[in-house]
C-alpha positions as CSV (number, residue, x, y, z in Angstrom):
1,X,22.5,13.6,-14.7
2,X,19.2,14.3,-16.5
3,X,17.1,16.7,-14.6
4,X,13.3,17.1,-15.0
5,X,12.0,20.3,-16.3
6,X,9.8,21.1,-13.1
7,X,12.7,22.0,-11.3
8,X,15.1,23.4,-13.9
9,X,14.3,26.9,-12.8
10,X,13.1,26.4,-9.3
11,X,14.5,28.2,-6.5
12,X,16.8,26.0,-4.4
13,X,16.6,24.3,-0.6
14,X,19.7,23.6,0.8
15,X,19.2,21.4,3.6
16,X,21.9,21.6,6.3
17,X,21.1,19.4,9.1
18,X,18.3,21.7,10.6
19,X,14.5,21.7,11.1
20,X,12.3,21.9,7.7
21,X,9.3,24.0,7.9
22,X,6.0,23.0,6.1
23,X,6.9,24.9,3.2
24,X,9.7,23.3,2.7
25,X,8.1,20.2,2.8
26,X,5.6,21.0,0.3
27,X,7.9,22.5,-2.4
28,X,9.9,19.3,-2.1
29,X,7.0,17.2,-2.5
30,X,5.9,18.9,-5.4
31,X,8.9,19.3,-6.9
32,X,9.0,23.7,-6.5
33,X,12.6,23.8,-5.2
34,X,15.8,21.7,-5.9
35,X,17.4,20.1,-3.2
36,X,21.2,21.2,-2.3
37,X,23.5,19.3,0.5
38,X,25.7,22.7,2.9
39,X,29.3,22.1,2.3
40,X,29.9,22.3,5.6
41,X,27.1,19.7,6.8
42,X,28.6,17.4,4.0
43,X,32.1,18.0,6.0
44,X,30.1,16.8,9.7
45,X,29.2,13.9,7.5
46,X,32.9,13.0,6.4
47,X,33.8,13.5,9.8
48,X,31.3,11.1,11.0
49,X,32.5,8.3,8.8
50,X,35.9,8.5,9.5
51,X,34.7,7.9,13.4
52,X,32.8,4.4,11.7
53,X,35.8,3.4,9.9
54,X,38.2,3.8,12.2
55,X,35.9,1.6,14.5
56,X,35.5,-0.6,11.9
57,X,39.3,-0.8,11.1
58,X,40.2,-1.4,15.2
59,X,37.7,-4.2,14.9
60,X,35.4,-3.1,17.2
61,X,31.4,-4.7,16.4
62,X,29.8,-1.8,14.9
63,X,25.8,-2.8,14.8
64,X,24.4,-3.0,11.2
65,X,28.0,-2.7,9.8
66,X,29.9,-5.7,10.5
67,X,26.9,-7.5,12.7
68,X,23.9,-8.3,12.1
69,X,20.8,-6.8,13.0
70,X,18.0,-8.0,15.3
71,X,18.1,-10.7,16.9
72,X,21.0,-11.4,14.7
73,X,23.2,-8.8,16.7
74,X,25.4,-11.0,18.2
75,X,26.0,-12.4,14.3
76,X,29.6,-10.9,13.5
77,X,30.5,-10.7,9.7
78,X,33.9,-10.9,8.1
79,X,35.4,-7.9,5.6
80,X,35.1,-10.4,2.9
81,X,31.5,-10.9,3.6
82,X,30.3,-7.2,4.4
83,X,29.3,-6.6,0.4
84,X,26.6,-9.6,0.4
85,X,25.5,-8.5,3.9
86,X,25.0,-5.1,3.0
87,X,23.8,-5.6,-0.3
88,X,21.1,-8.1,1.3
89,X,20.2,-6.4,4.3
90,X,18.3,-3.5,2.0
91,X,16.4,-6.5,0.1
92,X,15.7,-8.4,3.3
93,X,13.7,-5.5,4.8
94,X,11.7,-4.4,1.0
95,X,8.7,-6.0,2.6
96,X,5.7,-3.6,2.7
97,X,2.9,-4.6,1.3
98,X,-0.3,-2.9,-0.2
99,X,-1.2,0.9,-1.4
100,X,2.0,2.5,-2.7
101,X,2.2,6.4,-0.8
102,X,2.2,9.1,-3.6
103,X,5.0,10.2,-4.9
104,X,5.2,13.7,-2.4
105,X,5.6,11.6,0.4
106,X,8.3,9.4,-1.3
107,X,10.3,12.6,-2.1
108,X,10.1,14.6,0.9
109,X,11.1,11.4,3.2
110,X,13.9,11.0,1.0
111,X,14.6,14.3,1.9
112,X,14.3,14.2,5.4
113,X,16.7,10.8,5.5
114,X,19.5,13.4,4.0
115,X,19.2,16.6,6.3
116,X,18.8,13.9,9.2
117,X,22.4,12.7,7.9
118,X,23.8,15.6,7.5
119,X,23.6,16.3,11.3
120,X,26.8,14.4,11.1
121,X,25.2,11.8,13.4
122,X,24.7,9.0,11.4
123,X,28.6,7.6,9.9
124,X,27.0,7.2,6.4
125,X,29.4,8.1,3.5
126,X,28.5,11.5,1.8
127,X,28.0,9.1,-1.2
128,X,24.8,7.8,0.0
129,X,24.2,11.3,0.6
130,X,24.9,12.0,-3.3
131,X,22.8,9.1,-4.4
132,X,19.4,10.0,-2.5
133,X,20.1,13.6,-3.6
134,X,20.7,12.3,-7.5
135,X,17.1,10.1,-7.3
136,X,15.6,13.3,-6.2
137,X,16.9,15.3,-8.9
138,X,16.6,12.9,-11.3
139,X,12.9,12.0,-10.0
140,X,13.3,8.4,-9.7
141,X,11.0,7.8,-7.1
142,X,10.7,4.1,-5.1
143,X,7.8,2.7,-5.4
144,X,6.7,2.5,-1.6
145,X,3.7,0.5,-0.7
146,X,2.5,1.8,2.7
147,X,2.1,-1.5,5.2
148,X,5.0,-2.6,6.8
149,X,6.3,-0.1,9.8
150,X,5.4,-0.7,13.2
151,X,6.9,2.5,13.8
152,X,10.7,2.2,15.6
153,X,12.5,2.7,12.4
154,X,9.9,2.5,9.7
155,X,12.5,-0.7,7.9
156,X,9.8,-2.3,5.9
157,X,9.4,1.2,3.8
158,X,12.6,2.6,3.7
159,X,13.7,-0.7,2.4
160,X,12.6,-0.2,-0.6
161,X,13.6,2.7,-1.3
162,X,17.3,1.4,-0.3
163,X,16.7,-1.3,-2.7
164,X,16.4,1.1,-5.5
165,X,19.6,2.7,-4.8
166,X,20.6,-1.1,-5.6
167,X,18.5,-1.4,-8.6
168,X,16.3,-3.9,-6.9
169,X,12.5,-3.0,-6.2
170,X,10.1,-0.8,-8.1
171,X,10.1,2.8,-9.1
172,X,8.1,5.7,-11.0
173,X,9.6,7.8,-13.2
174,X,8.1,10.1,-16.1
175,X,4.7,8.8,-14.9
176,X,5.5,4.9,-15.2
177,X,5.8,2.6,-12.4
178,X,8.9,0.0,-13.9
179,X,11.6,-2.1,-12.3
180,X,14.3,-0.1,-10.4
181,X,16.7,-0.6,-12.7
182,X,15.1,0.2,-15.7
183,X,14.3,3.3,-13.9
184,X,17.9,4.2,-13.0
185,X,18.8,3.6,-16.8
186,X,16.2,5.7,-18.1
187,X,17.4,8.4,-15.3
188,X,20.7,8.2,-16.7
189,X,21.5,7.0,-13.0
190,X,24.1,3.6,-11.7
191,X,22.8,1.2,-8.4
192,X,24.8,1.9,-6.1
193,X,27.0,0.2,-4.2
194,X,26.5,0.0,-0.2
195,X,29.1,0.6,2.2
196,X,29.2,-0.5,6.2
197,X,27.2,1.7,7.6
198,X,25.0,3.1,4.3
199,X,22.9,-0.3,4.3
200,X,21.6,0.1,7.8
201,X,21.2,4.0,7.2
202,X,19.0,3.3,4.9
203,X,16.6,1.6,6.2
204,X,16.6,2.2,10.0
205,X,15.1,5.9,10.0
206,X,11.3,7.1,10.6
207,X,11.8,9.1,7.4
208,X,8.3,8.0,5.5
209,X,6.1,8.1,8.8
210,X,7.4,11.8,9.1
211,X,6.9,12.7,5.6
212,X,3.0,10.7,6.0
213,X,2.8,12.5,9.3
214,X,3.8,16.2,8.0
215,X,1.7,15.6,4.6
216,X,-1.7,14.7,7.0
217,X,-1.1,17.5,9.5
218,X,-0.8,19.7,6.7
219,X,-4.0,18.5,5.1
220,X,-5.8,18.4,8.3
221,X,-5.4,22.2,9.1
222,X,-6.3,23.1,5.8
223,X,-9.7,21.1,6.4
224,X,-10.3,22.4,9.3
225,X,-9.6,25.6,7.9
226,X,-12.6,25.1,5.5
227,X,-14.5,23.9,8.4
228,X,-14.2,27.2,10.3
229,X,-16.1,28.8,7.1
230,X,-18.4,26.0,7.0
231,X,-19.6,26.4,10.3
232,X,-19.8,30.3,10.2
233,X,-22.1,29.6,7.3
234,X,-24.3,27.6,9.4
235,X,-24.2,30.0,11.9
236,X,-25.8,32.5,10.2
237,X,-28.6,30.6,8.1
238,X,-29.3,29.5,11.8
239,X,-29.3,33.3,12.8
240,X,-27.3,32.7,15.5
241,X,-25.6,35.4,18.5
242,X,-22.1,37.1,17.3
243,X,-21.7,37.8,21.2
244,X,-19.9,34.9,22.1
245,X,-17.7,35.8,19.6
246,X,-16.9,39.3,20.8
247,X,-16.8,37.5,25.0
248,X,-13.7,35.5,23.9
249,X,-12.0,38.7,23.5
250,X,-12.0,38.8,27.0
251,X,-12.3,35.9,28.5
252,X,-10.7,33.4,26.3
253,X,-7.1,32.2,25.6
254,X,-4.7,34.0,23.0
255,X,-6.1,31.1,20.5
256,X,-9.4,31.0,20.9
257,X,-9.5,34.8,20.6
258,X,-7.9,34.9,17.3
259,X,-10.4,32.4,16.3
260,X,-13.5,34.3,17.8
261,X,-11.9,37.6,15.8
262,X,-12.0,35.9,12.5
263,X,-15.7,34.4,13.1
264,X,-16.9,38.0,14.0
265,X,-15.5,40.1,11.3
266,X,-16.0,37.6,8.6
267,X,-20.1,37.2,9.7
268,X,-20.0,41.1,8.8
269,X,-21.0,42.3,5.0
270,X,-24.8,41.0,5.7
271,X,-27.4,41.0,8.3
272,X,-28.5,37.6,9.5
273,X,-31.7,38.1,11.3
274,X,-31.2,37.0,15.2
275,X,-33.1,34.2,16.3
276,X,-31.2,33.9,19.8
277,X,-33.3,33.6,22.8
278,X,-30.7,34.6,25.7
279,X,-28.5,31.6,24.2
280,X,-27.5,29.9,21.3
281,X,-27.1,26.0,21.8
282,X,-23.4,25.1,22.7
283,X,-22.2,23.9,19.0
284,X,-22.6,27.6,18.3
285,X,-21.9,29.2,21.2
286,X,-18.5,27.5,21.7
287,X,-17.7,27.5,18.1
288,X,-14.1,29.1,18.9
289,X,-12.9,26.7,21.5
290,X,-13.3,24.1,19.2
291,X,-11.9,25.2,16.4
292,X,-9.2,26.6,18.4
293,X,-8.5,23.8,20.2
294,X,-8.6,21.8,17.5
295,X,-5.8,24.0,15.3
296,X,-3.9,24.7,18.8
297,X,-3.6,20.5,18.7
298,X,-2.3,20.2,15.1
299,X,0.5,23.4,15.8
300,X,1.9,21.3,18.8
301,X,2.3,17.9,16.4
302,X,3.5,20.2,14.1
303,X,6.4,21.2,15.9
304,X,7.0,18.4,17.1
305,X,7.0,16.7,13.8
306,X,9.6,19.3,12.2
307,X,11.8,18.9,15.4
308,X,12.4,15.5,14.1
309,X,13.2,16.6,10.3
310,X,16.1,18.0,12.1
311,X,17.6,15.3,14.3
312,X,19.0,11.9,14.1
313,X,16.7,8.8,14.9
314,X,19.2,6.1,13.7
315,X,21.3,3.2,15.4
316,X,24.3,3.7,16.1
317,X,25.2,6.9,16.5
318,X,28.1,9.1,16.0
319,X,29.3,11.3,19.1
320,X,31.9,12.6,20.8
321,X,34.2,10.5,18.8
322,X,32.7,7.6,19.7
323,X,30.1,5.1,17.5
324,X,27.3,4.8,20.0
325,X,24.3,2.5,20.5
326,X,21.1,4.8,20.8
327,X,17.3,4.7,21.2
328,X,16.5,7.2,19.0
329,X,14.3,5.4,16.8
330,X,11.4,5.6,19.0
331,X,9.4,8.3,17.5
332,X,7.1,8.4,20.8
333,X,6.6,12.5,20.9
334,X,5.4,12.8,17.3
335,X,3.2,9.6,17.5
336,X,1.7,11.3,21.1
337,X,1.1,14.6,19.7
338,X,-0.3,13.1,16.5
339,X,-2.8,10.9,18.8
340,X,-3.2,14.4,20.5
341,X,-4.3,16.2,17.3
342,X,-6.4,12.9,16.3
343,X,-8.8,13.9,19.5
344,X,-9.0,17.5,18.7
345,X,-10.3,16.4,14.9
346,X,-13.2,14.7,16.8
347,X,-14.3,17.7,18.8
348,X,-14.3,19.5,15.5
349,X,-16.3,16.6,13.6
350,X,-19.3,16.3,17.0
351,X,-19.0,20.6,16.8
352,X,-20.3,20.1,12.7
353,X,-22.6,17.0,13.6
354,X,-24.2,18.6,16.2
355,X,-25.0,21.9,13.8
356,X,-26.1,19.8,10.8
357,X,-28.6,18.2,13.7
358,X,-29.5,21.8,14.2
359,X,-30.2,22.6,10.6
360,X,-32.0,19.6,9.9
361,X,-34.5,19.8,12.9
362,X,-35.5,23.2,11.6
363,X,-37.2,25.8,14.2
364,X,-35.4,28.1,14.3
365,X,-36.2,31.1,11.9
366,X,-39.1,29.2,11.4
367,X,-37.0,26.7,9.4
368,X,-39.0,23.5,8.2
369,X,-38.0,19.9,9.7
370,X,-35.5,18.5,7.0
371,X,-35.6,21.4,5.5
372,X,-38.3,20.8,2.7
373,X,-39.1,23.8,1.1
374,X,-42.5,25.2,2.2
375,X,-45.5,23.2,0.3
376,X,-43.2,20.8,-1.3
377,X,-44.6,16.8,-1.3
378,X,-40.5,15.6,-0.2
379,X,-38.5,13.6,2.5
380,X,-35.8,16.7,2.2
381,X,-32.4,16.2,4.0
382,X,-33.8,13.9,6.9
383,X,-32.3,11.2,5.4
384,X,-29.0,12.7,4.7
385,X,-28.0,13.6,8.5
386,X,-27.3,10.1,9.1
387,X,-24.8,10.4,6.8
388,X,-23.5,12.9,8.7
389,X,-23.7,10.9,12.2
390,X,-22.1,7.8,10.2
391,X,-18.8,10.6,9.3
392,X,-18.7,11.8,12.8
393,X,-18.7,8.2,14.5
394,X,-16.2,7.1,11.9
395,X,-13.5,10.5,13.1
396,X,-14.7,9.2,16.6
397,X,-13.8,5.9,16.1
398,X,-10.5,6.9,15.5
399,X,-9.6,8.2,18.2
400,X,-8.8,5.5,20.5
401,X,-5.0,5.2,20.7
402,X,-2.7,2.7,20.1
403,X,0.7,3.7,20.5
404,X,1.0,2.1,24.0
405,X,-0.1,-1.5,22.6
406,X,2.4,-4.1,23.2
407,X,4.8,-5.4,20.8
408,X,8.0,-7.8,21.4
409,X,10.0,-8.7,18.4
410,X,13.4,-10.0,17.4
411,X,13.5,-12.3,19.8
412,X,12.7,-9.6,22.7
413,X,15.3,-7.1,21.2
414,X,12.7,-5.0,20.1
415,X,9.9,-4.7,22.5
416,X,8.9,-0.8,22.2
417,X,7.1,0.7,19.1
418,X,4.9,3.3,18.1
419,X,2.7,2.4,15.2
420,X,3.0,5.9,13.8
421,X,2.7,4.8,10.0
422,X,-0.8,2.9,11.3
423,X,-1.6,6.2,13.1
424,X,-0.8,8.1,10.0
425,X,-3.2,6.5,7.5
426,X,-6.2,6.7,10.3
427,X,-5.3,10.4,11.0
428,X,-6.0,10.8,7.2
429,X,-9.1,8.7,7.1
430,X,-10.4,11.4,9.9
431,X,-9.3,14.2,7.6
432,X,-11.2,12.3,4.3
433,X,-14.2,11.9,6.6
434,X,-14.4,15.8,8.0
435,X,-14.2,16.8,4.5
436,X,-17.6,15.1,3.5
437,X,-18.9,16.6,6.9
438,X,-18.2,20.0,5.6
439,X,-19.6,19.3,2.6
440,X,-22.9,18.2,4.0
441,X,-22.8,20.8,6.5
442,X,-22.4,23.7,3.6
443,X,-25.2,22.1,1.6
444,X,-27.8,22.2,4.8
445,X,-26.8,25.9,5.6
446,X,-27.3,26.8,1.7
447,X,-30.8,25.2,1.8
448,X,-31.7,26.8,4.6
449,X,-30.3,30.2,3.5
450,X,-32.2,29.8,0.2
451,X,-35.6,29.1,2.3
452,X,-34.7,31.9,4.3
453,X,-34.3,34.0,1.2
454,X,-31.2,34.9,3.2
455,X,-27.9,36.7,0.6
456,X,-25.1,36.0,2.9
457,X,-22.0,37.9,1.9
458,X,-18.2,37.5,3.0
459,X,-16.7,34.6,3.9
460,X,-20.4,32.9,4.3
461,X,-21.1,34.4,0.9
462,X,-18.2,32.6,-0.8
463,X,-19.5,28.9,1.0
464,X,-22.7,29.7,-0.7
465,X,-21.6,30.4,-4.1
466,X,-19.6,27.2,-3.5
467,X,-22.1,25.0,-2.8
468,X,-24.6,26.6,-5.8
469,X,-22.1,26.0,-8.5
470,X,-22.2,22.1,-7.5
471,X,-25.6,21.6,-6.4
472,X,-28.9,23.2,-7.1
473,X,-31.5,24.4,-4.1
474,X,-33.7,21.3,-3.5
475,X,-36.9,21.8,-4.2
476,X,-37.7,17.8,-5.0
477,X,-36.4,14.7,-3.4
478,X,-33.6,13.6,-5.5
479,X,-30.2,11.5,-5.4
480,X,-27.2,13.3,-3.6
481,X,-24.4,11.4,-3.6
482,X,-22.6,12.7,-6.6
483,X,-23.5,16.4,-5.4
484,X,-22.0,15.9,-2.2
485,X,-18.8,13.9,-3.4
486,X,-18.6,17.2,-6.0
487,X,-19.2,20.1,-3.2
488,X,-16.7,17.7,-1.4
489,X,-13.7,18.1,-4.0
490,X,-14.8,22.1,-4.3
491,X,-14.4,22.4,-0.8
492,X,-11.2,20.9,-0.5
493,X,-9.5,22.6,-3.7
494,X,-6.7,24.8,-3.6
495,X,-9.0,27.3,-5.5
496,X,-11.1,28.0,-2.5
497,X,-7.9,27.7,0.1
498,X,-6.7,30.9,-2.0
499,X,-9.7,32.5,-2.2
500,X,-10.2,32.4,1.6
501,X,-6.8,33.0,2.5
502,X,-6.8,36.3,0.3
503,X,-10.3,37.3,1.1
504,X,-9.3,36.8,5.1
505,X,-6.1,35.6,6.4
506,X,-5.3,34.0,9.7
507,X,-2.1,34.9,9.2
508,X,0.1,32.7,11.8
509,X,-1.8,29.1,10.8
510,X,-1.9,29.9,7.3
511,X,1.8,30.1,7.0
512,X,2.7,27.7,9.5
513,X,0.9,25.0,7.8
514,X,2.0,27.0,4.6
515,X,-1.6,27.0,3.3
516,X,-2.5,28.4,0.2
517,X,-0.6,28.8,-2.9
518,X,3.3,27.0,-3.0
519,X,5.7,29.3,-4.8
């Protein structure tokens, strides 16, 4: 077996069968941690497959193993026709179409498709469980294009990665995207042959929509980390109260007061002038309910999501002795939570809008409208908040869910689904479009800091700096486009996730969501 350099030396993961955490997830993704199988969950999965032989041996229809699939259920096959079935069933269901995910996701739902088996739920061989660990190592990865789950076993995407365990499909390896087998050859890897049992394991899991899923949450918190120092930024080129900040102490929930804590003690290190009257307006007033709303929203999809790492989804099942039929591959609780988390991204996009509307306006501290610098001849950022509204109508738009739609397929065998892979890839448009918010957002509160002759320090201080390194004061009307799209990429860099995280920790999200450098 030839094994890539980036994880000669890396520290190991055994998975056993149990929950992964978002660390785990990461350093699979990025290749920081070989993957191991327990001995003893490799023993629940011997034990499981003599249950499915025995069946299979007694004559008793096992689904997916010696039947069809489907609508084809009632389609029994003989022994001497299980190879082609199995070999085809893989092929039959490499239909996704469109954008391939990147290669993290491939890896870590490989992952997750072996601890799920090594529950000992499943009745897979432990071979299969060899031969997904041996792409992994290796670093064959499937090519996966991303349409073609409706999210109840995501089949159309785990198909093809079973199909390059068969050395049929398309896969990556040392940074070239080539036929499966010549990939395998190259790896110094075999196809494999599919027993009973393996086919259908390999494609009836939600294994790829968690992996999408975990990969999105995980970027979402880490934007709307970024967010949080965004909008403390604004709030002090817009001068406004630290009270409410100190009130949540007291009157808030365990969240929102950890929030409100972070916002008061990083506004300290400079003396914003205040421009409150009694009250500031409600998008900086209620600047930790949002945000901790929004982050309390992501945590509960989160842990719902790694739940599922740990569990079996497939059909049939292995229990008690018995093969049973099951409706495990209904993913409903992490598509809910993730629709959930999808509502609390909007709060925080309208709670950014609504403070770029403030900055642009001007007024207070005497700010000018658009934020023109006194005596210039310019348009200033006028303009550039409907960019802003556009981004905040497009997380909005989002929103509406569609889990609950109706579907009825395979001939009415089928008739519940979820969507989550759909869900997925419009949870991370949201997160694309909130990054671009901040990023407009830290540009108006730099402007209006400069006209202010403000020198914020802190976290606010490091926002500045930021924003200064990619575009200049505006002093002129001139193109932005390429300033925001680079403040954008500055923002979301794991340069300034360390920096923050070092310079102020919130110490249960950040590792959670395992934010920050990934030993």
């Amino acid at each position: 077996m030839n094994e890539r350099p980036a994880t000669l030396h890396a520290p190991s993961i055994t998975l056993n069968g149990k929950p992964l955490s978002f660390s785990d997830i990461a350093r699979i993704g990025t290749r920081k941690a070989r993957l191991e199988a327990d001995a003893g969950a490799l023993e629940r999965v011997a034990l499981a497959r003599v249950v499915i032989e025995q069946a299979i041996a007694s004559g008793q229809p096992v689904y997916g193993s010696t039947t069809g699939v489907g609508a084809m259920k009632d389609v029994e096959w003989s022994p001497d026709q299980l190879d082609a079935f199995n070999m085809g069933l893989v092929r039959a269901h490499h239909f996704g179409t469109g954008e391939a995910f990147p290669d993290e996701i491939v890896r870590t739902a490989m992952a997750i498709r072996v601890n799920m088996a090594l529950t000992g739920r499943v009745g897979c061989t432990t071979d299969l469980v060899e031969a997904y660990l041996a792409l992994l190592s290796a670093d064959v990865v499937p090519v996966v294009r991303r349409t073609g789950s409706i999210g109840c076993a995501d089949i159309g995407l785990m198909g093809q990665i079973g199909a390059v365990l068969t050395g049929a499909g398309e896969a990556m390896f040392q940074g070239r995207r080539q036929s499966a087998g010549d990939a395998l050859a190259a790896a110094g890897l075999k196809a494999f042959r599919l027993a009973p049992r393996d086919s259908l394991a390999s494609i009836s899991t939600n294994a790829v929509g968690y992996a999408a899923a975990a990969n999105a949450i995980r970027d979402a918190a880490g934007t709307v980390r970024v967010m949080l120092a965004t909008g403390l930024t604004t709030a002090g080129a817009l001068g406004a109260s630290r009270d409410p900040w100190k009130a949540v102490a007291h009157v808030g929930t365990e969240r929102e007061a950890g929030i409100g804590a972070w916002l008061y003690f990083n506004a300290m290190g400079w003396d914003w002038p205040d421009a409150t009257h009694i009250q500031d307006p409600l998008s900086l007033r209620m600047m930790s309910q949002v945000f901790a709303t929004g982050f309390e929203t992501l945590v509960a999809a989160g842990k719902i999501l790694l739940a599922a790492t740990g569990r079996t989804d497939d059909n049939p099942v292995v229990a008690g002795g018995q093969v049973l039929t099951s409706g495990g591959s209904l993913p409903l609780d992490v598509t809910v939570f993730l629709q959930t988390a999808q509502l609390g991204l909007a709060h925080i996009a309208r709670n950014s809008f609504n403070r770029c509307v403030l900055l642009g306006n001007g007024q207070r501290r005497n700010l000018p409208v658009n934020l023109v610098q006194p005596g210039a001849i310019a348009t200033g950022f006028g303009p550039i908040i409907k960019l802003a509204g556009e981004l905040f109508a497009r997380v909005l738009s989002m929103t509406n869910p569609i889990s609950a739609n109706s579907m009825v397929v395979a001939g009415g065998i089928e008739d519940e689904a979820t969507f989550l892979p759909l869900i997925v890839e419009r949870f991370e448009r949201q997160v694309l479009a909130l990054r671009r918010l901040a990023a407009l957002e830290a540009m108006l509160a730099a402007q209006a800091m400069d006209i202010s002759g403000d020198r914020p320090g802190n976290v606010p201080g490091i926002i500045y700096a930021l924003v200064r390194q990619h575009a200049d004061t505006y002093w002129q009307d001139r193109p932005l486009s390429a300033e925001v799209e680079a403040v954008e990429l500055a923002l979301a860099s794991d340069a300034l996730m360390n920096e923050l995280i070092s310079h102020s920790t919130i110490m249960e999200l950040d590792e959670f969501f395992a934010l920050g450098p990934i030993a």
